[in-house]
TORDRENVO-436316 format. One record per atom (N, C-alpha, C, O, CB): residue in three letters; x, y, z. Coordinates in steps of 0.001 Angstrom, whole numbers, plus 500000, padded with zeros to 6 digits. Atoms other than C-alpha are relative to their C-alpha. Glycine has a CB too. Layout:
N
ALAXYZ;...
END
This chain:
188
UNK498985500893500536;UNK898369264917816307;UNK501404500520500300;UNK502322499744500565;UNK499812499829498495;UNK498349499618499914;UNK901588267251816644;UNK500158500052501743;UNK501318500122502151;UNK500467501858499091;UNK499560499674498946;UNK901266267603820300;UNK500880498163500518;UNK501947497887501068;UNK498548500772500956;UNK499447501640500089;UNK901638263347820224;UNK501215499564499552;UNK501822498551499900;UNK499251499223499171;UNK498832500248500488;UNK904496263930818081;UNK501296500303500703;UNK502445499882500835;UNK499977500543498950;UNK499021498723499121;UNK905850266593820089;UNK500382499113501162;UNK501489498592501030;UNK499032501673500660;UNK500027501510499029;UNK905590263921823260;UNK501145499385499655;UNK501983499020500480;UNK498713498831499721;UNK499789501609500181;UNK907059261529821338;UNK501699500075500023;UNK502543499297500468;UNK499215499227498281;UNK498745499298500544;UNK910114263686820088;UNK500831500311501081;UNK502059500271501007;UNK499722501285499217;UNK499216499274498819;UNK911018265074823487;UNK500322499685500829;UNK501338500146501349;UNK499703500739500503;UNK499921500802498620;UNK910528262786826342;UNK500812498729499177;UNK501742498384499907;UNK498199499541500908;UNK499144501290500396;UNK912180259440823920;UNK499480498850500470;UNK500149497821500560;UNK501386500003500485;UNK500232501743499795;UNK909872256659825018;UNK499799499499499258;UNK500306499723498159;UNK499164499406500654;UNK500164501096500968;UNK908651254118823539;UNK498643500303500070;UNK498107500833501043;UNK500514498441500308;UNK501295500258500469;UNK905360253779821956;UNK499345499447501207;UNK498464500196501632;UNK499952499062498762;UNK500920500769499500;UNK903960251328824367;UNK499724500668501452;UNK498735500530502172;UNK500472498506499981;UNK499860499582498881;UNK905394253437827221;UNK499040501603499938;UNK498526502037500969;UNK501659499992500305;UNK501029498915500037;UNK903269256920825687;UNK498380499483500184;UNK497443500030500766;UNK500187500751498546;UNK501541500019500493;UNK900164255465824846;UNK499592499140501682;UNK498470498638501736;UNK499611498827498044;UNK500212500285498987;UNK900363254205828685;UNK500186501068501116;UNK500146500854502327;UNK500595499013500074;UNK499864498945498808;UNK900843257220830523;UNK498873501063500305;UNK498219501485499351;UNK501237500830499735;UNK501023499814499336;UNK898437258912832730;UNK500032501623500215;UNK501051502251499927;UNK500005499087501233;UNK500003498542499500;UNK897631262458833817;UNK500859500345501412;UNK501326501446501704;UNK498434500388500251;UNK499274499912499098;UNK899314261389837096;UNK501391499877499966;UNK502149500188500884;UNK499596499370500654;UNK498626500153500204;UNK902437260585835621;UNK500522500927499369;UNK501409500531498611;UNK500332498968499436;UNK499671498780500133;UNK903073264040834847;UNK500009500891501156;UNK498990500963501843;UNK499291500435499135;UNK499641499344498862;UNK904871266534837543;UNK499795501368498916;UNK500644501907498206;UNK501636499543500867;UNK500209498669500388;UNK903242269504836214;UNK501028500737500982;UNK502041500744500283;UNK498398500470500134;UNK499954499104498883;UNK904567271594839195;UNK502054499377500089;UNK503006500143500243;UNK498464499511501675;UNK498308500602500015;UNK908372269179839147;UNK500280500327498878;UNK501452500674498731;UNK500415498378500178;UNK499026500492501771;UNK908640269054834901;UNK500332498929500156;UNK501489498919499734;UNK501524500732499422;UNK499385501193500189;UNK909256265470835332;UNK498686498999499590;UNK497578498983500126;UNK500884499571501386;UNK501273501400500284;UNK907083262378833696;UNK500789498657500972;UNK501944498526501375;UNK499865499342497672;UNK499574500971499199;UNK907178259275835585;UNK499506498732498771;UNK498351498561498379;UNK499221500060501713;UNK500495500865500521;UNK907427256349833389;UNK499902499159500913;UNK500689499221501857;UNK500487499670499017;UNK499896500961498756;UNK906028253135835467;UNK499422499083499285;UNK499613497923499649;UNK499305500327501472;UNK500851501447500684;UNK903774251002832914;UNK500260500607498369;UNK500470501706497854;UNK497760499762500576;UNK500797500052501405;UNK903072250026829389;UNK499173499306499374;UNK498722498321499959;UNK500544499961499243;UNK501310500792500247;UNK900602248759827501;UNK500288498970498559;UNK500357499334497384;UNK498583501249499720;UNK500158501016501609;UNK900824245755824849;UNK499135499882499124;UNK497945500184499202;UNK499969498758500060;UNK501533499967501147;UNK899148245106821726;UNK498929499522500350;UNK498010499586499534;UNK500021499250498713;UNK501108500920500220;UNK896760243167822979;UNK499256501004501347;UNK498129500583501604;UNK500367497970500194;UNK500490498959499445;UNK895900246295825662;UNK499956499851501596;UNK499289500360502496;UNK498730500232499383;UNK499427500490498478;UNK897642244547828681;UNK500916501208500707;UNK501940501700500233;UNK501103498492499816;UNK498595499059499556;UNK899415246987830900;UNK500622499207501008;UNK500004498485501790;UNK499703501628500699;UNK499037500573499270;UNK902836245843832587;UNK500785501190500261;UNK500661502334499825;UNK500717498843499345;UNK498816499302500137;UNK905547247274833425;UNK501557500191499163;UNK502408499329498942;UNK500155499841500876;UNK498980499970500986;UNK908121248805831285;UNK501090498855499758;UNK501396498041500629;UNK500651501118500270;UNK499528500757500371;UNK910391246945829019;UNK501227499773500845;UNK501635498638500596;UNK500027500191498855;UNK499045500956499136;UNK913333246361831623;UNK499514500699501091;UNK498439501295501032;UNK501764499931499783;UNK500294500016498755;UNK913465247021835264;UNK500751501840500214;UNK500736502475501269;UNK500766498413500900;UNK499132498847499839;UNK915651250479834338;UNK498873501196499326;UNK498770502394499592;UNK501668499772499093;UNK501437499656500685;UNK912412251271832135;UNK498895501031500688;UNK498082501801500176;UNK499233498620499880;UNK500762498718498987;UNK911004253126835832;UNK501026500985499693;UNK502238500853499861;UNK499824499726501945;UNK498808499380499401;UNK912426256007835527;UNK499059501450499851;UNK497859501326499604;UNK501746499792499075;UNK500621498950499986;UNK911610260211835593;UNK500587500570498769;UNK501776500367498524;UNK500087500729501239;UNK499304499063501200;UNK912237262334832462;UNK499708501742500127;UNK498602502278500055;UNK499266499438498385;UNK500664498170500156;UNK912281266422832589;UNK499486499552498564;UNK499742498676497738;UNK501474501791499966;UNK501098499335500846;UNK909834267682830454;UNK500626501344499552;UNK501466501930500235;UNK498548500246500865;UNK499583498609500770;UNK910410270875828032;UNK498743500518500842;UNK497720499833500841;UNK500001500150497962;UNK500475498461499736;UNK908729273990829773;UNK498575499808498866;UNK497395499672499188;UNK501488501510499431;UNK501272499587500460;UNK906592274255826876;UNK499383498853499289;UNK498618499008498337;UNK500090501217499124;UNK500854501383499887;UNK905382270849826640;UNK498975499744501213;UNK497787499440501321;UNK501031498816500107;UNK500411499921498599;UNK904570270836829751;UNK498110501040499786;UNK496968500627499990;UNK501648501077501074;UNK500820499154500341;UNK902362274091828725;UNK498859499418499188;UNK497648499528499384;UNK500668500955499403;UNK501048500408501538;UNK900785272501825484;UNK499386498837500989;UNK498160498950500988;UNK501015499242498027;UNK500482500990499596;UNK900143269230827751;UNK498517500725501317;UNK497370500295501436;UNK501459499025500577;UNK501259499652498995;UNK897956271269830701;UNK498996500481499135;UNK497909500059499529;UNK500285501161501187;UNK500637499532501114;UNK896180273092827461;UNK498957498317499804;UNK497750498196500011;UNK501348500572498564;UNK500605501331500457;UNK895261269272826474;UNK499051499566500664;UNK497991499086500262;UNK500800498993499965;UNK501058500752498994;UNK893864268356829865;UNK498683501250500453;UNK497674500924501079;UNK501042499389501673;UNK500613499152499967;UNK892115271362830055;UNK498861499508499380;UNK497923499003499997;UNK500565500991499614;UNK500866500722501491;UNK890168270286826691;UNK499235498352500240;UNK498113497943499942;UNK501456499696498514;UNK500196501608499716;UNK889797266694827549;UNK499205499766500853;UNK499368500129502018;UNK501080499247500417;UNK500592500710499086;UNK887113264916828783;UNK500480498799500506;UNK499776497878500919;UNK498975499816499632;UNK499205501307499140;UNK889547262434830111;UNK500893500802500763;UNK501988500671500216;UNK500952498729499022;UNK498852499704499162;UNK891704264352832764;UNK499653500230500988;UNK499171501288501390;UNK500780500874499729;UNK500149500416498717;UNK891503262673835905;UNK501031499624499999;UNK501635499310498974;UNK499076499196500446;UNK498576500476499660;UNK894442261757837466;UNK500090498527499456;UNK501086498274498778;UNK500318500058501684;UNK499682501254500627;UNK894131258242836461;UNK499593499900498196;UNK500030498928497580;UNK499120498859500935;UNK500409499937501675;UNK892637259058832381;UNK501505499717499503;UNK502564499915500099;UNK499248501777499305;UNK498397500072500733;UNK895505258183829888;UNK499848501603499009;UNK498979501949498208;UNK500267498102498629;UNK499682499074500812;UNK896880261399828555;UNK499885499627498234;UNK499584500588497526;UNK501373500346500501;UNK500304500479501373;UNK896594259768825015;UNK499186499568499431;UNK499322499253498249;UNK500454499411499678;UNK500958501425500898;UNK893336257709824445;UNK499172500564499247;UNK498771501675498900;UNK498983498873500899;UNK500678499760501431;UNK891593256740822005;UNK498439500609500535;UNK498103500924501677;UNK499876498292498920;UNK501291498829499848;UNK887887258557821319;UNK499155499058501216;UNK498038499484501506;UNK498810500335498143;UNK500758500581499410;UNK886617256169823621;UNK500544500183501886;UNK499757500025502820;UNK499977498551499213;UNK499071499726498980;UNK889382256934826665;UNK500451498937500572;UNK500508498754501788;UNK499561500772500919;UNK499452501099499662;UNK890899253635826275;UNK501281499854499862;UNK501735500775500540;UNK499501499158499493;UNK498700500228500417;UNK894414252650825242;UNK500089500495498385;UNK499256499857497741;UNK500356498399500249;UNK499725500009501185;UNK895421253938821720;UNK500775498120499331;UNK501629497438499898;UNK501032501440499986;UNK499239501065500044;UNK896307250730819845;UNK501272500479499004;UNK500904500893497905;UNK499113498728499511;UNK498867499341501011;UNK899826251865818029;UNK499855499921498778;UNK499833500913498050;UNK501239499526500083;UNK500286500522501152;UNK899235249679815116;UNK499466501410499187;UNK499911502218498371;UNK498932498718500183;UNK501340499377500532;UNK896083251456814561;UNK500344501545499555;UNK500032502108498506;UNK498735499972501270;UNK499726498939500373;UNK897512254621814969;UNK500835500710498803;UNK500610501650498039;UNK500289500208500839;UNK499056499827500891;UNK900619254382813138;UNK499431499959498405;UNK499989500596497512;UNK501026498948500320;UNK499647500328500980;UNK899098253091810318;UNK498392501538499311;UNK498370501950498152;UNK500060497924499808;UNK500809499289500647;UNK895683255788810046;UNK500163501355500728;UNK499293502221500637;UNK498640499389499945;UNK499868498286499885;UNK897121259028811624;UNK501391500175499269;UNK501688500799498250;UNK500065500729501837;UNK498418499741500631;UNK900965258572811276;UNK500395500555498466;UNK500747501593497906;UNK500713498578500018;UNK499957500540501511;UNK901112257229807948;UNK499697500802498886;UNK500468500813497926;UNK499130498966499819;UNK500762499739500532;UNK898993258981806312;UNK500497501659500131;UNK499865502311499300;UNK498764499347500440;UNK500253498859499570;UNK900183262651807673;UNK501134499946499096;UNK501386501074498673;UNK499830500528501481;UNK498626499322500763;UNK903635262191805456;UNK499050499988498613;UNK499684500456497667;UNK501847498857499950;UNK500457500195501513;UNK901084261632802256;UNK499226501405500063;UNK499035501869498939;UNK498928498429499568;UNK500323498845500529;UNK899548264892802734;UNK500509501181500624;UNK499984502294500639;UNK498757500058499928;UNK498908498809500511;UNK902344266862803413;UNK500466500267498887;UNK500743501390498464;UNK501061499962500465;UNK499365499742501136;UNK903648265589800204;UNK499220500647499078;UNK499490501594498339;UNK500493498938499496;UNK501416499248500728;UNK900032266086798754;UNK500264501620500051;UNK500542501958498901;UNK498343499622501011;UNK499722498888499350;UNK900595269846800249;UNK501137500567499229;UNK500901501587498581;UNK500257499769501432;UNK498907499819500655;UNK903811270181798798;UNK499692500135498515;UNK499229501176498049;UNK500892498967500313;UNK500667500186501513;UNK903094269093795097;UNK499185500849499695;UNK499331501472498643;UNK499280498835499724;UNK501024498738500656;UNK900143271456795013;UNK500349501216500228;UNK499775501938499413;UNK498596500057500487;UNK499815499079500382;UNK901648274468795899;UNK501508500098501281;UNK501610500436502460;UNK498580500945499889;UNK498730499661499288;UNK905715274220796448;UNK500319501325500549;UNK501165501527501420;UNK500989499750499189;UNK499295498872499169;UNK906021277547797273;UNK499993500690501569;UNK500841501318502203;UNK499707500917499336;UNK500965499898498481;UNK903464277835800694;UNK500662498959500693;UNK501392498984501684;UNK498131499644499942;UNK499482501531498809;UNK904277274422801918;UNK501153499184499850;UNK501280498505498831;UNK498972498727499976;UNK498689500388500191;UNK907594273208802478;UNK500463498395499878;UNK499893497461500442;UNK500646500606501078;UNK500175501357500273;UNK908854270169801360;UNK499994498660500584;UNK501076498255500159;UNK500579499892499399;UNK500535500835498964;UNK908015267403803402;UNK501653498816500471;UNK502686498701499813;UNK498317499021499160;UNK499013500254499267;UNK910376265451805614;UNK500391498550499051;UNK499661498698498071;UNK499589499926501706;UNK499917500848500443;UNK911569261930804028;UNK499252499177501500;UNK499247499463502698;UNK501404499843499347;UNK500855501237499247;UNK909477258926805593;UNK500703499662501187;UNK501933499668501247;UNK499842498579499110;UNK498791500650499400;UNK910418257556808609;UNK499568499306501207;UNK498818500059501828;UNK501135501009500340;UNK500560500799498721;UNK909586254898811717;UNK499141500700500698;UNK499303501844500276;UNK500993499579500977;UNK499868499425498297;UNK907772256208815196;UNK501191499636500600;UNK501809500681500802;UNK498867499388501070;UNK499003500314499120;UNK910501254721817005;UNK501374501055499303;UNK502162501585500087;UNK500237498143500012;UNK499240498523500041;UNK912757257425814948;UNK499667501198501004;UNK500503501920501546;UNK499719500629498617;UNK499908498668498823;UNK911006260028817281;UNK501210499619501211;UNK502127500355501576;UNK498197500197500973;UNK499243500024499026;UNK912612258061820008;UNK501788500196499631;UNK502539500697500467;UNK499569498703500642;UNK498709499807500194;UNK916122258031818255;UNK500266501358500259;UNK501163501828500960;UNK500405499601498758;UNK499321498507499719;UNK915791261725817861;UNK500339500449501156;UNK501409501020501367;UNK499272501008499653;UNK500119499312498608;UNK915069262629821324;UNK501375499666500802;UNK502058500356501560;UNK498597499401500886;UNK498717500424499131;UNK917863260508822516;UNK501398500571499162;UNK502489500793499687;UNK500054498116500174;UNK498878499271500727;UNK920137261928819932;UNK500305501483500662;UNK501250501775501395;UNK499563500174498389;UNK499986498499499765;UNK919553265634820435;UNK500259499835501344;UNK501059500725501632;UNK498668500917499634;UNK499154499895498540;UNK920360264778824419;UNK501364499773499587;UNK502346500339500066;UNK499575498816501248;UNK498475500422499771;UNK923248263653823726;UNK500966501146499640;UNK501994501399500269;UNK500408498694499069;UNK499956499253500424;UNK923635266465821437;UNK500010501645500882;UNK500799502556500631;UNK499230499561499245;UNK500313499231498731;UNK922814268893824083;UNK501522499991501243;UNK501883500971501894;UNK498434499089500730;UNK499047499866499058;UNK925836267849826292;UNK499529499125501366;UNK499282499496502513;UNK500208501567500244;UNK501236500754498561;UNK924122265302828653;UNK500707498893499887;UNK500912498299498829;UNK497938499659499769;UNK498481501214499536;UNK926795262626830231;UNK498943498716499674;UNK497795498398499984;UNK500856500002502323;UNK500591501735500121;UNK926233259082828982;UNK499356499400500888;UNK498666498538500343;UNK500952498988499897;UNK500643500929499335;UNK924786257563831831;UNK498787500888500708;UNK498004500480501566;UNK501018499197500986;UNK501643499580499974;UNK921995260395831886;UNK499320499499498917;UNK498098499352498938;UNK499692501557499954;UNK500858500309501502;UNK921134259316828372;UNK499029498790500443;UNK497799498732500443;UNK501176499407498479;UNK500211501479499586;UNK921035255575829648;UNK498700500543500794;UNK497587500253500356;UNK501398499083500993;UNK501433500101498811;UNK918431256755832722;UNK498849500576499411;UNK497789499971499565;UNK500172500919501542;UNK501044499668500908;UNK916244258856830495;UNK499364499221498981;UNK498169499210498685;UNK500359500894499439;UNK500368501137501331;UNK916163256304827657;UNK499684498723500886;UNK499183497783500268;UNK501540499611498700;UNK500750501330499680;UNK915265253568829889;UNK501057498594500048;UNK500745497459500411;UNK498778499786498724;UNK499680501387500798;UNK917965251257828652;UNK500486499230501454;UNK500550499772502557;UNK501452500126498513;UNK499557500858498621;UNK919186248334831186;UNK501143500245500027;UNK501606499901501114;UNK499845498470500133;UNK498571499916499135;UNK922895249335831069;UNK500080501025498804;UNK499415501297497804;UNK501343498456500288;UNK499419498889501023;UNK925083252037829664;UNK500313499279498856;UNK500187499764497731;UNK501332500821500484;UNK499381500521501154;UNK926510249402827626;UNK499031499901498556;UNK499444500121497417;UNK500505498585500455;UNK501161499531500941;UNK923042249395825614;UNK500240501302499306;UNK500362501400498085;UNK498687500165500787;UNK499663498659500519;UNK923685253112825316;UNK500589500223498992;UNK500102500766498000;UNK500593500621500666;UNK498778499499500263;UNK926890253352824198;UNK500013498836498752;UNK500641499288497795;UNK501231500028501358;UNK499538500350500996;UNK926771250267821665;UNK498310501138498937;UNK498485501612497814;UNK500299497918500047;UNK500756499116501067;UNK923456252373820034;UNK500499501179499774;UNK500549501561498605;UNK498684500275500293;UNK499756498132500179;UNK924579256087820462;UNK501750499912499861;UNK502256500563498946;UNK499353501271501891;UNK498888499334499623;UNK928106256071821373;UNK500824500686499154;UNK501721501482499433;UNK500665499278500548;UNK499201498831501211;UNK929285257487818104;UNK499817501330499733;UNK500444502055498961;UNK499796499691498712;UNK500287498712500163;UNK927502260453818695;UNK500023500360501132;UNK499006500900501566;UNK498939500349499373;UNK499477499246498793;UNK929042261425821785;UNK501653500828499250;UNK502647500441498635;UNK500316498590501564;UNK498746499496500579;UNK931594263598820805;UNK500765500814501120;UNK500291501459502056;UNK499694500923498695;UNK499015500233498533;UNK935092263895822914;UNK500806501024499216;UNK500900501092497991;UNK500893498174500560;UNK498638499687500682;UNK937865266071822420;UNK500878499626500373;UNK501850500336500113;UNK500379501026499868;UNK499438500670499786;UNK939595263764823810;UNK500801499313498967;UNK501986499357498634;UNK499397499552500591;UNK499403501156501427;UNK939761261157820884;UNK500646501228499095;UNK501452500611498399;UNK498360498901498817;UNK499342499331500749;UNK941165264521818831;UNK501438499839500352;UNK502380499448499662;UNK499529501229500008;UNK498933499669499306;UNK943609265108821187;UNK501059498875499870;UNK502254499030499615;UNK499604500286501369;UNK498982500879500128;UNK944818261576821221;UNK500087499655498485;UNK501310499542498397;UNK499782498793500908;UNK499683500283501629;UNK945010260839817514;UNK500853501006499632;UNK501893500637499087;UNK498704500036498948;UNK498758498808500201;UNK946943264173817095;UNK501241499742501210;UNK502034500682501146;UNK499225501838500281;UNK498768500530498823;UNK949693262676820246;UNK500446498852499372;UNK501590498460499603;UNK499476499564501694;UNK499469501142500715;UNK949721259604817911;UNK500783500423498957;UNK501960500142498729;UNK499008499126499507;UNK499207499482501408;UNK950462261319814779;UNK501218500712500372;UNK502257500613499720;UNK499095501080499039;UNK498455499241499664;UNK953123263374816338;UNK500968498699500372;UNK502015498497499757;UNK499935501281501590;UNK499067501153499660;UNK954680260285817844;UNK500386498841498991;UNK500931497793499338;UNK499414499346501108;UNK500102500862500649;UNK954586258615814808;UNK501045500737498770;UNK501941500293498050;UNK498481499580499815;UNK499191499252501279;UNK955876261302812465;UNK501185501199500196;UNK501735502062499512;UNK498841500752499120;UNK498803498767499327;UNK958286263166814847;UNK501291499165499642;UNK502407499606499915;UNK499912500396502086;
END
């Protein structure tokens, strides 16, 4: 379950775009995933949600690690197996997942918690899947990673997507600079 999370947290796709990716769409040997399909509820695969949606993402080093560990283990890792499926080595359906692994993993942390606060720490407040993807795209940004890498990693169809979701958490010292050239010009 945490390595799914871990996935989910680091690379910033989308749900439909993990639970569609393959053993081949991993550059063990580059660090790069290749997003190229996803899969709908109903267990159709297309191609990603816009046309900007192809794209390559580095991989963390030790994702990368935990992910060859996986295929190692797996009786699904053939270049075409989905790195994610279900016990049967089909498509995970999200729903399904969200609602009997996800769901269910913040109730016994809290469970965990409650029985003995001092061992187990107190559990995170609730919160979407599609928050993993906010984080991931946050913490790039966070990281120092120019707006229109965010845009190609995140998939989105224009920067302008970007920039009206994130752009407040790009931080400039610019905008300091000019608000302090205003105030002087204002109060000189």
């Amino acid at each position: 379950m945490w390595l799914v999370l871990f996935f989910a947290a680091s690379t910033g796709v989308r749900a439909s775009e993990q639970w569609a990716v393959r053993w081949s769409d991993i550059g063990f040997n580059s660090g790069a995933l290749n997003i190229r399909r996803r899969v709908d509820v109903y267990c159709e695969e297309g191609a990603p949600k816009t046309a900007a949606g192809e794209r390559e993402i580095p991989v963390p080093a030790l994702l990368l690690t935990r992910l060859k560990a996986r295929r190692l283990r797996s009786k699904y890792s053939s270049p075409d197996d989905l790195v994610f499926p279900n016990a049967d080595g089909n498509y995970t359906g999200h729903d399904n997942f969200v609602k009997r692994r996800f769901l269910p993993l913040f109730g016994k942390l809290e469970a965990a918690h409650r029985e003995d606060p001092a061992t187990a720490p107190k559990p995170p407040a609730r919160f979407t899947w599609h928050a993993l993807r906010h984080y991931a795209i946050s913490t790039w940004i966070e990281a120092g990673l120019a707006p229109k890498t965010v845009q190609i990693f995140a998939g989105h169809a224009s920067l302008q997507v970007t920039m009206d979701r994130y752009g407040h958490l790009f931080p400039s010292d610019d905008h300091q600079r000019a608000m302090d050239a205003i105030a002087r010009g204002l109060f000189q």
